[in-house]
C-alpha positions, 0 to 999 in steps of 0.5 A, a space after each residue: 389167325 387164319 390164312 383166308 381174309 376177306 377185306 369186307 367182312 368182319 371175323 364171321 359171315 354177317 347180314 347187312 342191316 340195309 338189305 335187311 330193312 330194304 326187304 321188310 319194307 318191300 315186304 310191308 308193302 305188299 302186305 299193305 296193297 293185299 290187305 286195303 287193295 279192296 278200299 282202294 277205290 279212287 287209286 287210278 291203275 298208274 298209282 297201284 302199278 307205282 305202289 306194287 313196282 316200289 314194293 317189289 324193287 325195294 324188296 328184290 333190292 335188300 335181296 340182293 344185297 343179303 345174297 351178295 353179302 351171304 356169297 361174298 362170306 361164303 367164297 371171299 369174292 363178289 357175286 357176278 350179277 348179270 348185266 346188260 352190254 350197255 350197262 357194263 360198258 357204262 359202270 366200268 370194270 372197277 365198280 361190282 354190285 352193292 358198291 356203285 353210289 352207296 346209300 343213294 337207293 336206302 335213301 330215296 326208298 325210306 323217304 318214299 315210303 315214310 312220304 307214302 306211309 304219312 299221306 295213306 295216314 292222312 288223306 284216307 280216313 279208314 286207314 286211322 284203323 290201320 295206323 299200327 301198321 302204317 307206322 311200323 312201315 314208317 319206321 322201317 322207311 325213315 330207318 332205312 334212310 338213315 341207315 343210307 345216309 349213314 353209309 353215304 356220309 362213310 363212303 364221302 369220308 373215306 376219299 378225305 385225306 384224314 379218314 375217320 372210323 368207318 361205322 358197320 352195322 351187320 347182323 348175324 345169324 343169330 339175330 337173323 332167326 331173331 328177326 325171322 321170328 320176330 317177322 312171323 309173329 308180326 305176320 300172324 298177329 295182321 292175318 288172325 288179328 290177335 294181340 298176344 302174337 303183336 304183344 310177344 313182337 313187341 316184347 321181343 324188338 325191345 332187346 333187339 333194339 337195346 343190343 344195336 343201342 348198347 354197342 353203339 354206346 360202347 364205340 362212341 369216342 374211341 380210339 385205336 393203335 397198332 405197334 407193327 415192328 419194322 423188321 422180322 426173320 422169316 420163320 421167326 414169331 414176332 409180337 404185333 401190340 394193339 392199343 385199344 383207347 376208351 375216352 368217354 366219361 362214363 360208359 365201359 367197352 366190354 368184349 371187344 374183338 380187333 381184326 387185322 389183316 396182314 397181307 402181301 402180293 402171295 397171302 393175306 392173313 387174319 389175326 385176332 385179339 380181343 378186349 374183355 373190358 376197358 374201363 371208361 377213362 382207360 386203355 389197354 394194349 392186347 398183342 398176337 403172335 404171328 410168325 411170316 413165312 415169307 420174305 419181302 414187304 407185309 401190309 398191315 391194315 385196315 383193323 376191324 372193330 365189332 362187338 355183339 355184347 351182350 346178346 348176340 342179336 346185332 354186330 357193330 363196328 368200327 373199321 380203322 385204316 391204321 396202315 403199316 408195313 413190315 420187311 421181312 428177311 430171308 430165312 435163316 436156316 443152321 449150316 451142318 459141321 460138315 459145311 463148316 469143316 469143309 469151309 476151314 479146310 479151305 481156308 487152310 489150304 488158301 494162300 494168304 500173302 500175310 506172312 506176319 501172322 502164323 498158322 494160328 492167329 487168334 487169341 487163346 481163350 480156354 480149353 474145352 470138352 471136344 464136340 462133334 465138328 471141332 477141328 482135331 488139330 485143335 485137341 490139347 493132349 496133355 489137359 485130354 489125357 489128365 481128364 480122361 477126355 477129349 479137351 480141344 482150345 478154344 480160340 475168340 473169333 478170328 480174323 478171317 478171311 475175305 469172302 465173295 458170294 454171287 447169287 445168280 437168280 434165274 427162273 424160266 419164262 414161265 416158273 412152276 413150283 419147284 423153280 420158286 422154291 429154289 429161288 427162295 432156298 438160294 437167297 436163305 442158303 445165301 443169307 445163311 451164309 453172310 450171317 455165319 461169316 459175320 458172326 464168326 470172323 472179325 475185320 474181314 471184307 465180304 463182298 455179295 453181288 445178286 443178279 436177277 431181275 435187278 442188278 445189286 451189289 453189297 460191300 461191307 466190313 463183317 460187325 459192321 451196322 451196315 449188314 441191315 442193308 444186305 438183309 434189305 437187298 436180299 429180303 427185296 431182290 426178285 428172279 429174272 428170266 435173264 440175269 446179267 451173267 457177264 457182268 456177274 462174273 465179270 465181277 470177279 475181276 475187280 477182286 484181288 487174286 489169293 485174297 479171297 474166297 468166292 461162292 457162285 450160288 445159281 438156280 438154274 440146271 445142271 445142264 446150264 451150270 455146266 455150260 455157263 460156269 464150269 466148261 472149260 472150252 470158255 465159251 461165251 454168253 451175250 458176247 462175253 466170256 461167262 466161265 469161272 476163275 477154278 478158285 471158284 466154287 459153283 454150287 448148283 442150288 436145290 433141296 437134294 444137294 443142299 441137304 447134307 450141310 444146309 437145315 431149315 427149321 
């Protein structure tokens, strides 16, 4: 899997067939108005200046397209053609080069030259001498009017509501020497008129031609599909399925590679599986692991099909929209026994107006050997002494006490790193935090309000099914240059007094902590009174003071 993706362009960098075709012609033509320019006697200086500029602007044109897609592998954004003004102001800022009326120029240039190549076929009789050449150009011509059309009828595709594959043809470096080769052997047989170099071309477009005709077999009636899960842990690997369907009658599918991207507005990723073999009549499912270090929404699509089997020499393909999401929650890191020890104290030394209970309300479960963090009130000495050992009970969850967690999400104007990495360590510490609280207490209220550039408020019972929404709230909730400070402390009033314990979690400075939450003066923010109840523990949130009781692996 890897970190960069670029959404036009398959697992490796790759030649565009068109670009390809759009310079032999180009080329051929040149090659034809240099070897019969003395027999072309009765062309006027109008048809000769026509023949030499459609050469040359279809060969600078398939050049073009070969930079831009060697720039585009090579960096993952366009190349910038130069433009004049009133072409720019004309095209628009969405459209870049190679983009704009797709297959429009392969079209009418291949059918130019294929009409070009059959009326110099016809009309002229010395050129019934030179018809091997003549026809290789007619070829090239009527291919590379195919290959527009084709990428026309994609692009007109595409806009339907139901969109089907979008074919690729692209050839890589390895068939591009091929090809290469194939050009110098074509070259040298014209100018030494010699038949060995034009029979070893011939021999060798054979299996260029085959590989492009195999690969095209392999992806007629195809189908796939993807299994994403609807939710994820940050930090937390997930298996993402991919079902590959091969429905023709008789022909295999053999080493297949499905590229998904997966992308949010931080990073786009790349993942890859691969298919060695579907039968004709079958299917097969492939899975990869990706573990999303981010929370928030992921997207997944579209997935790339490409094959090179079995020579290597022409990449097809087919590209599926197949889209899907993903919400990923917050990172859940491991609070330390220091954390936990300090929480059970408090809630010792918490007044409770429940006199029917006593100092231990929970059930007797067993005894156990005594751990690091275990409460010492909790040791049993008599069963210790017998067993020359520490033994402590062990007591089922209890029915704990109600707790409230606010989470001020501040971050300046304009934040650097390090106020975004306090933002997403706040929203885990608190995360952490709600699912410590739920696991180890029963029947108990907690109670979350989140300020930042949204206002959220959450209430639940602990166990319940609605702490999937809590994990929404915070997977979603993003920071705000003002969050509502009054209204979140005003938040406290609506509570109870000596029934529940409140966290005050904030981004922001030591220096606003002090004065927004812990001045004793009571000073006021937007016009209301912005200080804590003292039963309100503040926690100014950053790596080095969180480090002693909160761990993320």
């Amino acid at each position: 899997m890897s970190r960069e993706y670029n959404g036009d362009e398959f697992t490796r960098p790759s030649i565009p067939m068109v670009g390809v075709l759009a310079f032999l012609c180009g080329f051929g033509l040149f090659y034809s108005y240099w070897k019969f320019f003395t027999r072309m006697w009765d062309w006027t200086p109008l048809d000769r200046v026509l023949f030499v500029g459609v050469a040359a602007g279809l060969g600078l044109w398939g050049l073009k397209q070969i930079l831009h897609t060697l720039f585009q592998s090579a960096t993952g954004r366009p190349m910038q053609w130069p433009t004049l003004a009133s072409d720019s102001k004309l095209s628009g800022p969405s459209e870049t080069p190679g983009t704009t009326r797709p297959g429009i120029v392969p079209i009418v240039s291949g059918v130019l030259i294929a009409i070009l190549g059959l009326t110099i076929l016809m009309v002229l009789p010395w050129a019934i001498q030179r018809a091997i050449p003549l026809a290789i150009i007619i070829v090239l011509g009527l291919l590379l009017a195919g290959q527009g059309l084709r990428e026309l009828i994609a692009t007109w595709l595409a806009v339907l509501p139901e969109s089907r594959p979008k074919p690729r043809v692209a050839l890589p470096r390895p068939g591009l020497v091929y090809l290469l080769i194939m050009a110098v052997l074509f070259v040298g047989s014209l100018l030494a008129r010699q038949n060995m170099p034009m029979l070893v071309f011939s021999l060798m477009a054979g299996p260029f031609v085959l590989n492009g005709w195999i690969i095209f077999m392999m992806f007629k009636r195809t189908n796939l599909t993807r299994h994403v899960p609807r939710r994820a842990f940050a930090g937390e690997p997930f298996s993402v399925d991919i079902r590959f369907e091969n429905r023709k009658w008789w022909f295999a599918s053999s080493f297949v590679t499905a590229s998904d991207c997966i992308q949010n507005a931080h990073e786009r990723l790349r993942a890859h599986v691969l298919f060695p073999r579907v039968r004709a009549g079958q299917h097969t499912t492939a899975s990869y692991k990706i573990c999303l270090m981010q929370r928030g929404t992921y997207r997944f699509g579209p997935i790339d099909l490409s094959s090179r089997f079995p020579l290597g020499l022409v990449e097809r393909g087919l590209t599926f929209e197949q889209p899907g999401k993903i919400l990923v929650y917050p990172r859940i890191g491991r609070l330390s026994a220091a954390w936990k020890r300090k929480r059970s104290i408090a809630a010792e030394l918490f007044q409770r107006p429940d006199s029917q209970r006593g100092v231990f309300y929970d059930e007797f479960h067993g005894i156990r050997e005594f751990r690091h963090g275990d409460n010492p009130r909790a040791i049993h000495w008599r069963t210790s002494a017998r067993h020359n050992e520490l033994m402590v009970r062990e007591f089922d969850r209890s029915c704990g006490q109600d707790l409230m967690v606010l989470l001020d999400l501040w971050r300046p104007e304009q934040p650097a790193s390090t106020d975004l990495e306090r933002v997403e360590l706040a929203i885990s510490f608190a995360a952490t935090i709600c699912v410590e609280h739920m696991r180890q207490t029963l029947g108990a209220r907690l109670f979350v309000a989140v300020s930042g550039a949204d206002w959220n408020c959450w209430e639940g019972q602990t166990g319940s099914s609605r702490t999937e929404s809590l994990m929404e709230i915070l997977a979603l909730v993003e920071a705000g240059c003002n969050p509502d400070v009054k209204r979140l402390i005003g938040h406290l009033a609506t509570l109870r007094p000596g029934t529940t314990q409140t966290l005050l979690l904030t981004t922001r400075r030591q220096q606003q902590v002090d004065d927004l939450f812990r001045n004793k003066d009571r000073r006021k923010v937007d016009g209301g009174v912005a200080v804590c109840d003292v039963k309100t523990e503040v926690i100014a949130v950053n790596r080095r003071e969180l480090a002693a009781v909160f761990v993320l692996d």
